[in-house]
C-alpha positions, 0 to 999 in steps of 0.5 A: 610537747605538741605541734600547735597551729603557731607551731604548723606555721613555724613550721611551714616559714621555715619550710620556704625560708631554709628548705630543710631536709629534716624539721620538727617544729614542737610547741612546748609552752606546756611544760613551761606554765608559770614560767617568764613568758608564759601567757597561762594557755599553755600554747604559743610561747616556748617551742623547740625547732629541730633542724638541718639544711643544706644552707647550714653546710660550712657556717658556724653553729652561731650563724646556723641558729641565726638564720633560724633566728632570722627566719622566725623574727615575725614570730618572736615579734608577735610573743614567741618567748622562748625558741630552742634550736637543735641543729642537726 
């Protein structure tokens, strides 16, 4: 797992969109190399967001990880395959 510049811009999207008091944006498309979705860099397709905010506080799991979702769309839009979100 490595933080990439997509994964320092993840990062910085979700900073301004969600203000989170915890954040860990991880590029793991590595680990993913041959998989659906892979482009053969091994960076930019599978990344793992670990988070917590205070706009989470009283929504359902379901509609914490859409505004994750939500604040990501252009990413996903431009290739991003594969997001796991860990909602802390």
């Amino acid at each position: 797992m490595t933080t990439t510049p997509l994964a320092r811009q993840m990062h910085q999207t979700l900073v301004e969109r969600l203000a989170p008091t915890v954040l860990e944006v991880l590029d793991e498309s590595a680990a993913h190399a041959g998989h659906a979705g892979a482009n053969g860099t091994g960076f930019g397709t599978h990344f793992r967001v670990r988070i917590s905010s205070p706009l989470f506080t009283g929504k359902a799991r379901v509609a914490k990880h859409r505004l994750v979702y939500d604040a990501l769309q252009e990413f996903i839009d431009q290739g991003v395959h594969a997001l796991a979100i860990e909602v802390l």
